[in-house]
N, C-alpha and C positions, 0 to 999 in steps of 0.2 A: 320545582320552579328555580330553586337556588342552583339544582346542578347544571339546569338549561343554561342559567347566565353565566353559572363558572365555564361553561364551555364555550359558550359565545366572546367570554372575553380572552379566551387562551389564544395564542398567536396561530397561526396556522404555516407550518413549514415543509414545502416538497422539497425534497431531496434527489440528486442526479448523480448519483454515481457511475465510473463506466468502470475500474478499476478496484481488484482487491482492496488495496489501502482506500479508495474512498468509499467503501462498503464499508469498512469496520469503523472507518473514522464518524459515520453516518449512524450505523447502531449506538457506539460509546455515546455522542451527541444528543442521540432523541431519548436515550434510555435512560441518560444521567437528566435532563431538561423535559421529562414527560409531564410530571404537575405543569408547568409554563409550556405547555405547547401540545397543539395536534400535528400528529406529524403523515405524511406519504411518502412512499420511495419508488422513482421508477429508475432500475437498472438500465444505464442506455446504451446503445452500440455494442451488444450482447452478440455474440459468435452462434448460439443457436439458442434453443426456450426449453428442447424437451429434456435435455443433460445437463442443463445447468445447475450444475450442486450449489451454487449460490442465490441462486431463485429459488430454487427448490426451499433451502434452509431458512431464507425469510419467509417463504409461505406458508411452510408449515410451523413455525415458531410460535408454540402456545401463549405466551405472555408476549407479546414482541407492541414495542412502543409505536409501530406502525398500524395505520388503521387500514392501508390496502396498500399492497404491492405489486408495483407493475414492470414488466419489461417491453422493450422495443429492440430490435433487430440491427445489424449492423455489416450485414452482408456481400451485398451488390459491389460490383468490382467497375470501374470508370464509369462512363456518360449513366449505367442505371444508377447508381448511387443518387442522382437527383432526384430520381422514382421513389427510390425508397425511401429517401431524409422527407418527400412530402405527403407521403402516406402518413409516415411517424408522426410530420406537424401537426396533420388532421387527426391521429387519437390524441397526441400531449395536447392538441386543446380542447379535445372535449373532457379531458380530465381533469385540465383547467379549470375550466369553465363551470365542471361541477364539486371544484374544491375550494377553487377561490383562496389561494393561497396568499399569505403576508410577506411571505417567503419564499424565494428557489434556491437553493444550497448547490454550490457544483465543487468537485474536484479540478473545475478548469474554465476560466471565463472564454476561453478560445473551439468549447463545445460548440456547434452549429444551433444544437438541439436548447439550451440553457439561453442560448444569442435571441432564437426566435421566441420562446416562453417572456423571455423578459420584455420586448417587442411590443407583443401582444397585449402585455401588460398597460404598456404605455398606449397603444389604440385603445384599450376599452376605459382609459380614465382608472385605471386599477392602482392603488399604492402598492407596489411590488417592491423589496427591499433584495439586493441579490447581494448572497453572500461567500464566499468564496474557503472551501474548508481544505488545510493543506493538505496536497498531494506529494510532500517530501522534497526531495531537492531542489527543485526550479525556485521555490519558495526561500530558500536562501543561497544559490548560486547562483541563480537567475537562468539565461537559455541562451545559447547563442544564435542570433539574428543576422541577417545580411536587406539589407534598405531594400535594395531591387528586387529580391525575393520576396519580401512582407508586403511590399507595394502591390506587386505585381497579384501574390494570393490577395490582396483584398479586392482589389479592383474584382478578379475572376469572381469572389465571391458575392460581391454586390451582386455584380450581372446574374450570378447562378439564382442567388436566395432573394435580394432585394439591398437597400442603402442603409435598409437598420444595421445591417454588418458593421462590426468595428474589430479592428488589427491591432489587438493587444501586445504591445512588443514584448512584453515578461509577464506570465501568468497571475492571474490575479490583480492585475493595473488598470481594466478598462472600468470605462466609467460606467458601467451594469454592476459593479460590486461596488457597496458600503461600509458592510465588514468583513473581514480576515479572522478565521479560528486559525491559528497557528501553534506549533506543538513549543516553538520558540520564540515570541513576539519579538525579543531583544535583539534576535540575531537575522530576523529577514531582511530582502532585498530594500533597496531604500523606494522602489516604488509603492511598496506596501506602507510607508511611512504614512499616507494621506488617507489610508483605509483608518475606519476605528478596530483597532488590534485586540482580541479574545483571544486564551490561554484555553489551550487545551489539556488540559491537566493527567500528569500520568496515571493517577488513581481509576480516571475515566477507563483505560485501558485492562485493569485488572479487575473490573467488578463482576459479577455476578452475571450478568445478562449478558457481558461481552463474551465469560466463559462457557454460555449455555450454547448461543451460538459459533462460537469459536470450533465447540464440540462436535455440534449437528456437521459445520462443515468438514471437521474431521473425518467424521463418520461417512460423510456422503464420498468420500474419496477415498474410502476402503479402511479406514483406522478404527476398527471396534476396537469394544472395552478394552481389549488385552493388549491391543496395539497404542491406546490410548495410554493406558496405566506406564505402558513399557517408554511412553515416552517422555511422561514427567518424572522420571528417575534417572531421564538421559546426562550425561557430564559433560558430553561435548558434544555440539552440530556443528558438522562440517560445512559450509556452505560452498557450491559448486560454482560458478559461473557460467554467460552465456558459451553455450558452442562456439561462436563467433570470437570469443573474448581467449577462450581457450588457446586459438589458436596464433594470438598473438603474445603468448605469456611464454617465453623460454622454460622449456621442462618443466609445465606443471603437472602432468599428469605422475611424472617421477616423482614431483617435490611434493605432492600433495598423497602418492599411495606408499610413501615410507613413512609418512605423517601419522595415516591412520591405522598401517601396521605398529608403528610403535604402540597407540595409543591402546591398540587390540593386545598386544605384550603387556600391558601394563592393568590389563583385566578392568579399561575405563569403557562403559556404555557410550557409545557413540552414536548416532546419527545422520545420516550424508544426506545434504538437501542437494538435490541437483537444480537447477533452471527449470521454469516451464517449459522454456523451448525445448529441453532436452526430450528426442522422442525416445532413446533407447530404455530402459531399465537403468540399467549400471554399467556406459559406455567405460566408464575406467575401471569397472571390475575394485571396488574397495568394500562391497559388501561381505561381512565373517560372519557365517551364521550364529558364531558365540555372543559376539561383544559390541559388533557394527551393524545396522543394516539401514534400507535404503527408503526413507519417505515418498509418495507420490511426486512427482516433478510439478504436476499441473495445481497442488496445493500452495495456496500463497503463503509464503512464510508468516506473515503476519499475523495468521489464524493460529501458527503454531506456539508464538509467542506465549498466548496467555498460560498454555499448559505448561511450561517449562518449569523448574523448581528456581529457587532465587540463585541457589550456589552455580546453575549449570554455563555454559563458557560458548560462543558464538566464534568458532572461528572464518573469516572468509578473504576478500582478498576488492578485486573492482566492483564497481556496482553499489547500491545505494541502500542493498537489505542493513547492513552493518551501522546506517545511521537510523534508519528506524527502528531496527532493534535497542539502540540506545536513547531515541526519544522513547517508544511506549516501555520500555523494560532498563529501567538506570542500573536496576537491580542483579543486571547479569552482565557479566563479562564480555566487552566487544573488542574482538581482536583480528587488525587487519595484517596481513603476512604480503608486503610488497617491496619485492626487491628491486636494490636504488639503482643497479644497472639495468633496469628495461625501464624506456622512457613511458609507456604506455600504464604501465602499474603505479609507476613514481607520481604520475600525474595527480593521481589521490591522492597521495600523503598529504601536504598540505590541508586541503579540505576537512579529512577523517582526524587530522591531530586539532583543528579548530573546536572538531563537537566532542573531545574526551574521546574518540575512539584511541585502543590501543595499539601501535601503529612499528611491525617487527621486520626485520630485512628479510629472514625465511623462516620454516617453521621450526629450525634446529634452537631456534631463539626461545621458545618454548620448551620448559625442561620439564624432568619429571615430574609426576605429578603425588606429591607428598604423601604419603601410608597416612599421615594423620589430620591429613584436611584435605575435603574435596574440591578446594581450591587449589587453580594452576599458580605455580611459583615462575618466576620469571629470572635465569642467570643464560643472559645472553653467550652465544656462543657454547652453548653445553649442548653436544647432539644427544639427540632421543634417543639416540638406539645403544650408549653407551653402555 
């Protein structure tokens, strides 16, 4: 009888992830908060159901703080897309309906799918509380808008979905969110200011259950034991950028494979994270079968985080891995390599020197790497290859 009512009075919280980062930010959450809460997770706008190493990993997760996991699809390309967003409504509400949630959590109040749940909530007289758990950047750089456009997408989607729609100009601002988990409360947008602001604490990130699953997804992307052991001993990951970013970066494929050659001379375990987008293997050829080699591209880096060792060293370049490796992981080394004559790399700096990243003109700016500590030493201007 007592544990009927302990569970009667536990909150009840669905969770909507579409994204790597608000998967994990979703496990760290319900896994640290399970005594105060029952939790659901449905992964949404999912690219397929029967290869998804991410579905897959929360459905078979022995101890997992969720009591059922669900996905929905995200397929259909123009006019079916309305097909299919209301196929979707019709299951999220019958899951609704049979979970009766306190809560909806999303990585984005500008979800169609999180717009219409909370909706619903409000026709059935339901207290729904929506919370908004960050999804990294937008959350403190905000998004860039144009009025005509944002008009113009809401209006379209009134007509599509209905007038519950609302056009949140910066994520996490409309009025379906009450609170903000934020990895940085101090440092977000000032529209989050009128949310009540929740600390997502680093510790959350390196617990036990974040590592169990971090693992399984490991594994599901081809990283057994031996690949797994070989990569918490790693000293430095390279991280790649998008194809697209590539080829706006003046000679990086040169600045980036004398990089890893030096770092392979110097007998240091390395790592190359390429992009998801990336289809090939190792389009820049930086993999040594000694000392280098090449992680899956379609694994999110943020899984790989927890396995890292505390001494090991991140290095990358545009792109947003570089700050959430330094929100969930303070404890490792984040170093961005953008030089001040391309205006499209420079545009970072600023941003990356605001969160403590460490912020180099190219990679000669990193020196060798000390006989007597697995720590990088830093004397600008000393080439690697010396």
């Amino acid at each position: 009888m007592v544990s009927s009512f302990k569970q009667m009075s536990k909150r009840k919280v669905l969770y909507l992830p579409s994204t790597p980062l608000n998967v994990l930010v979703a496990v760290a959450h319900a896994s640290t908060l399970s005594k105060e809460q029952i939790s659901q997770i449905v992964l949404i706008d999912q690219k397929n159901r029967d290869n998804n190493v991410y579905f897959k990993a929360l459905q078979q997760w022995k101890n997992s703080p969720f009591e059922k996991v669900e996905l929905t699809l995200g397929i259909a390309k123009g006019w079916q897309k309305k097909a299919e967003r209301t196929k979707n409504f019709t299951v999220l509400a019958s899951w609704f309906e049979q979970f009766q949630p306190n809560v909806i959590a999303t990585g984005s109040d500008r979800r169609v799918e999180f717009q219409y749940l909370m909706h619903m909530s409000l026709s059935n007289a339901s207290s729904v509380e929506g919370w908004y758990m960050d999804d990294g950047l937008y959350s403190y750089a905000g998004r860039k808008s144009h009025w005509l456009k944002d008009s113009v997408n809401s209006v379209l989607k009134k007509i599509v979905y209905g007038h519950w729609w609302q056009e949140p100009r910066l994520v996490g601002s409309s009025l379906w969110i009450k609170q903000a988990w934020l990895f940085q409360p101090d440092r977000s947008i000032d529209a989050l200011n009128a949310k009540v602001k929740q600390a997502l604490p680093t510790q959350w990130f390196t617990s036990l259950d974040v590592q169990v699953i971090s693992r399984a997804i490991c594994e599901g992307f081809g990283l057994k034991d031996v690949a797994i052991e070989r990569l918490k001993e790693v000293d430095v990951v390279v991280l790649i950028p998008h194809p697209n970013n590539i080829k706006k970066m003046l000679g990086y494929p040169e600045r980036v494979g004398r990089f890893v050659g030096a770092l392979n001379k110097q007998g240091k375990r390395v790592a190359i994270k390429y992009h998801p987008r990336t289809k090939e293997l190792d389009p820049l050829f930086l993999q040594d079968d000694e000392n280098s080699w090449v992680m899956p591209s379609g694994l999110a880096f943020e899984f790989v985080l927890p396995m890292l060792k505390p001494q090991a060293i991140v290095v990358g370049d545009v792109g947003t891995t570089l700050l959430t490796t330094k929100w969930l992981r303070p404890d490792i080394q984040s170093i961005a390599v953008l030089p001040e004559k391309n205006e499209f790399e420079s545009d970072f700096r600023a941003l990356f020197l605001s969160f403590g990243v460490t912020v180099l003109n190219d990679f000669n700016a990193i020196a060798d790497l000390n006989s007597n500590s697995p720590v990088l030493e830093f004397k600008v201007n000393r080439p690697l290859d010396d």
